[in-house]
VMD Tcl script that draws the C-alpha trace (Angstrom):
set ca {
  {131.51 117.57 127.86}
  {127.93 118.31 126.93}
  {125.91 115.28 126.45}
  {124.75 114.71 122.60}
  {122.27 111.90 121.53}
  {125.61 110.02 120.23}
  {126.40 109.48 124.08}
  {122.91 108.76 125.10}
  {123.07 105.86 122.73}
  {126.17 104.83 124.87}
  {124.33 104.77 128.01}
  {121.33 103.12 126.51}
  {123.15 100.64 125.14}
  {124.87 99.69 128.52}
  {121.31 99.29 130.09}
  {121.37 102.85 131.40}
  {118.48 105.74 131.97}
  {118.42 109.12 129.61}
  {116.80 112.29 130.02}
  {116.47 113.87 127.17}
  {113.89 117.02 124.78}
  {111.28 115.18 122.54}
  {109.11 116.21 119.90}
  {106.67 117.17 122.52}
  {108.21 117.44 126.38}
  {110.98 116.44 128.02}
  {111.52 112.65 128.96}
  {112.90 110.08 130.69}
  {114.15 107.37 128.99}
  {115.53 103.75 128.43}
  {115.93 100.68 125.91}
  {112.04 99.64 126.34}
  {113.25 96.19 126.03}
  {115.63 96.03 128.94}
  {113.07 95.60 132.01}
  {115.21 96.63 134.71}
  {116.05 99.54 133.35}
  {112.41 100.69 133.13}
  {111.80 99.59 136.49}
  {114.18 102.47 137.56}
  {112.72 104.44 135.71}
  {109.47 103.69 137.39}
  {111.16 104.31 140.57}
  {112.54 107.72 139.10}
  {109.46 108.73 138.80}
  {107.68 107.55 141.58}
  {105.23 105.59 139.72}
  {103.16 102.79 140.25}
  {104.76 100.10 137.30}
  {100.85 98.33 136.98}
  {100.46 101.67 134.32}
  {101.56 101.29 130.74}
  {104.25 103.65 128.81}
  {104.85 105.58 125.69}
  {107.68 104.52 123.85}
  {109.27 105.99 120.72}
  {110.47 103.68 117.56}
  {112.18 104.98 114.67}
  {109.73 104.14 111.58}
  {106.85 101.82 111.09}
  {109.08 98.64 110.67}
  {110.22 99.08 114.14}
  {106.74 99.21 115.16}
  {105.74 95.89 113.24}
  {108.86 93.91 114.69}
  {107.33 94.67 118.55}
  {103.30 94.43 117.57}
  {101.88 91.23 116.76}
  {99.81 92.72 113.49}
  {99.59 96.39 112.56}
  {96.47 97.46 111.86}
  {96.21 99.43 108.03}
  {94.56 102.35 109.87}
  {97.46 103.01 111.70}
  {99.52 102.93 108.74}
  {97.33 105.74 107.03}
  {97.61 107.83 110.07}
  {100.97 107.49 110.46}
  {101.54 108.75 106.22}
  {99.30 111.84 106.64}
  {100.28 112.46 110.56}
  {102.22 116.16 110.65}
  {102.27 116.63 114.58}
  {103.44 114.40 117.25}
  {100.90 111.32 117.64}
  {100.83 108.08 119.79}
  {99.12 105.05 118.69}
  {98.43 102.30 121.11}
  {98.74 99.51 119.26}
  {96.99 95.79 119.95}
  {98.97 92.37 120.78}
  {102.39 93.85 121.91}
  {105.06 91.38 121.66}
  {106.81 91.09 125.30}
  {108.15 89.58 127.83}
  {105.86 88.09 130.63}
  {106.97 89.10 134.36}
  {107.45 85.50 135.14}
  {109.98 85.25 132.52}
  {111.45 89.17 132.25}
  {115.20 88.45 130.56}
  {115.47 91.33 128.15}
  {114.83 89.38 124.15}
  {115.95 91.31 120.95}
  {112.32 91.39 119.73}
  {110.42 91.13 122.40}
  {109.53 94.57 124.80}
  {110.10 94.73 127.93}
  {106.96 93.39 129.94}
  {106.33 96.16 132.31}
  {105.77 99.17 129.40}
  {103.08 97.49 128.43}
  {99.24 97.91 129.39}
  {97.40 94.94 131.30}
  {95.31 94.51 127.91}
  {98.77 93.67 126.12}
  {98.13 96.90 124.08}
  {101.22 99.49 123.97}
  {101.55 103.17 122.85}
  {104.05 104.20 120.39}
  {105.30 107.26 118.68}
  {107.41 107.95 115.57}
  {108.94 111.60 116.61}
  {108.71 114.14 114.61}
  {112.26 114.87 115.60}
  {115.05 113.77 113.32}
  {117.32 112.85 116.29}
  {115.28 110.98 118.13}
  {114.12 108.62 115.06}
  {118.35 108.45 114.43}
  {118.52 107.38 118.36}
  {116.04 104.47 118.21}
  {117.46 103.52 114.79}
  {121.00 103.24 115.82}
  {120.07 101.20 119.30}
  {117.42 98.74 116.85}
  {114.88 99.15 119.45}
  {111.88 101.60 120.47}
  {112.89 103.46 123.90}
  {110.69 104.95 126.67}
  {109.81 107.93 126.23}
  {107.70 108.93 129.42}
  {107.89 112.73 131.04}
  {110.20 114.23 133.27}
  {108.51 114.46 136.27}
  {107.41 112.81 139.54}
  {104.16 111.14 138.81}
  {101.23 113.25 140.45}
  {103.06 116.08 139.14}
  {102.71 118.75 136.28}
  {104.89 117.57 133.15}
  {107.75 120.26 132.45}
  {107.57 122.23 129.52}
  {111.31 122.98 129.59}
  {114.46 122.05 131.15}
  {114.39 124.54 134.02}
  {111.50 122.89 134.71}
  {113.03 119.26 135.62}
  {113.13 118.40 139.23}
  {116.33 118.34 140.38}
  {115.95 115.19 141.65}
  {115.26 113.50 138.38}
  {118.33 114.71 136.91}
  {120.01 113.58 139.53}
  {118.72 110.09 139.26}
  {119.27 109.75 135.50}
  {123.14 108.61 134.09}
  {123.05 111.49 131.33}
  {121.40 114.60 130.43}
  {121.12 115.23 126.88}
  {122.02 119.35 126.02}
  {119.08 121.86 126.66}
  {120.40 122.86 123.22}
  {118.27 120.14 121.59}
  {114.70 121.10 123.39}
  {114.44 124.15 120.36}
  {112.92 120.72 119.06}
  {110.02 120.29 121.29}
  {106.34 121.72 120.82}
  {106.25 121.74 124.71}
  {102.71 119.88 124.45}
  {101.77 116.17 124.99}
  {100.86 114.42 121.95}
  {97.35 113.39 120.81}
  {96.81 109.70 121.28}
  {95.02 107.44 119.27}
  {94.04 104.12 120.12}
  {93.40 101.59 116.83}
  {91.65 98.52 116.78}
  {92.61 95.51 114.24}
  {89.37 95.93 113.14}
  {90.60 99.32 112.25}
  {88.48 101.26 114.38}
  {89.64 104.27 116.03}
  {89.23 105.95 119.61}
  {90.35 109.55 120.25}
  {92.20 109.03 123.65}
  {93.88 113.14 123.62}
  {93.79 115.68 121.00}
}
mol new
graphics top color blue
foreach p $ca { graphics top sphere $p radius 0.5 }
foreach p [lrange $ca 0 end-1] q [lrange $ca 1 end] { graphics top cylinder $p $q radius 0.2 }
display resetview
């Protein structure tokens, strides 16, 4: 059987680790609430977990139910936003690593930066936006590679060892999808100001 998105919101649901083609490159990826399942994915990539990750939610009321106030600029970028964009958002709502149990509403505590912030994307791809809506939560969405390493622009690219490590591979079919470039980030104050992190 090839692997669809319908099966790699199986294996999310059961606490599992996804690769899978986004909007922009190919990612690793998990429920972003469930903190041991990031934590492999961490160790997937060889990563030190003190960094923050990019998650992906399906609309903008996913991203108010995990962010303590969303600021109005992000809401205008979001409406006129036609390529893939990140926002890193203020006052994520998560757990704490003292107290980790996954919590319906609350993120996992180790995708999120030491200021509390978090960055999240709405993909640009249909499938992906159908994914996080049918699990009810944002998942990770961080690239497929070893961390030191160049981010693969395609699936031949993927270290074998990281498919390996993963419990399903989403179809190569899908990647016709991806732009093959990292997104632009944008970090937004509640104050509504703006920082250009990546174009």
């Amino acid at each position: 059987m090839t692997p669809t998105f319908e099966e790699a919101l199986r294996v999310l649901r059961d606490g599992g680790v996804i690769l899978y083609p986004t909007d922009t490159v190919w990612g690793i990826g998990c429920d972003a609430t469930d903190p041991d399942a990031v934590a492999r994915i961490f160790s997937i990539k060889k990563r030190d977990d003190s960094k923050s990750l990019v998650l992906l939610a399906a609309d903008l009321d996913m991203v108010a139910r995990y962010i303590r106030q969303v600021p109005s600029m992000a809401v205008d970028l979001v409406e006129v936003n036609d390529r893939p964009m990140t926002i890193i958002y203020p006052g994520a709502i998560a757990t704490t690593k003292e107290a980790p149990a996954k919590q319906k509403y609350r993120l996992a505590w180790n995708v999120v930066a030491a200021d509390g912030s978090v960055g999240i994307r709405i993909p640009m791809m249909q499938e992906l936006r159908d994914l996080c809506f049918k699990l009810g939560r944002p998942i990770v969405s961080t690239s497929a590679n070893i961390s030191g390493e160049p981010s693969p622009l395609c699936f031949k690219e993927i270290p074998e060892e990281i498919k390996a490590a993963v419990d399903c591979v989403i179809s190569p079919k899908y990647e016709a999808g991806s732009t093959g470039k990292a997104s632009q980030i944008i970090k937004v104050g509640l104050d509504d100001t703006v920082e250009i992190i990546r174009m």
